[in-house]
N, C-alpha and C positions, 0 to 999 in steps of 0.2 A: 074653253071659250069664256068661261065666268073670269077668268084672271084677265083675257083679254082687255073686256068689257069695264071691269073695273080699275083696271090699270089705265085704259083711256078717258074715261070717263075724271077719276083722280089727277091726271098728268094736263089735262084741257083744263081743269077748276083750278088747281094749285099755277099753272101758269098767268091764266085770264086775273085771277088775285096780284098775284107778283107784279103785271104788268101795268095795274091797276093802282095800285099802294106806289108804285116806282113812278109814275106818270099823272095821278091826280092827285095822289093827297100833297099837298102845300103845305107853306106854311099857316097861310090865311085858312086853310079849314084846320090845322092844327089848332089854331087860335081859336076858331069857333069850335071846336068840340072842348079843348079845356074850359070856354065858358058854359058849354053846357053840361059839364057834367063838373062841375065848381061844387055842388050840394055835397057833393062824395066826400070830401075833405071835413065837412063839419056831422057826418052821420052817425052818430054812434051805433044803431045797429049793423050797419053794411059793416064796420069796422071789426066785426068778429066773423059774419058770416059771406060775406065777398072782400076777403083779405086780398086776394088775388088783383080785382079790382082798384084796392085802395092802393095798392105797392103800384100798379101799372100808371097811376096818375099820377102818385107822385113822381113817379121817373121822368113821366111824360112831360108835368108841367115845368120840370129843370131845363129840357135840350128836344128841338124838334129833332133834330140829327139822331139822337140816341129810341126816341118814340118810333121814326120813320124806320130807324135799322133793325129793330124788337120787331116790327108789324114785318116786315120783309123776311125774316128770319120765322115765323111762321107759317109764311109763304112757302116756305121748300118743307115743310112738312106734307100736306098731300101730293105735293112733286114725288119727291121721295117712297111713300108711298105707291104714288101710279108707276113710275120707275121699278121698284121690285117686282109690285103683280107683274107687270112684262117681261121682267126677267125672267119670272117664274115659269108665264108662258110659253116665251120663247125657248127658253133650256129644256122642255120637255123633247 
């Protein structure tokens, strides 16, 4: 019953995201989050301790295409996830 639960509960989130990131983010909020997170690029602390962050902005601020496909490709990670636990369920 827990693998149920969690596999629905993962397979509803990782869709509602997907469908979300596929259908509202723009380009014009693209443009408004690169301007708001513009500081990242001249930080020197975040630049050691949120590398992660600083690589994803740079990418980001080169191509919305490539930002929008990165954010959708995280998307099928709780998909994927809610996906197995079912499997799991279900195969018992």
């Amino acid at each position: 019953m827990d693998a149920l639960i969690v596999g629905l509960l993962f397979l509803i989130f990782g869709l509602t995201f997907f469908l979300l990131v596929l259908f509202k983010y723009t380009e014009e909020e693209h443009q408004k989050e690169l301007k708001k997170y513009q500081w990242v690029r001249n930080d020197t602390f975040l630049s050691w301790a949120e590398w992660d962050l600083v690589l994803f902005h740079k990418i980001a601020s080169k191509s919305y295409i490539i930002a929008k496909v990165i954010i959708l490709f995280f998307a099928f990670i709780p998909i994927a996830i809610g996906i197995f636990a079912l499997w799991a369920f279900f195969s018992e």
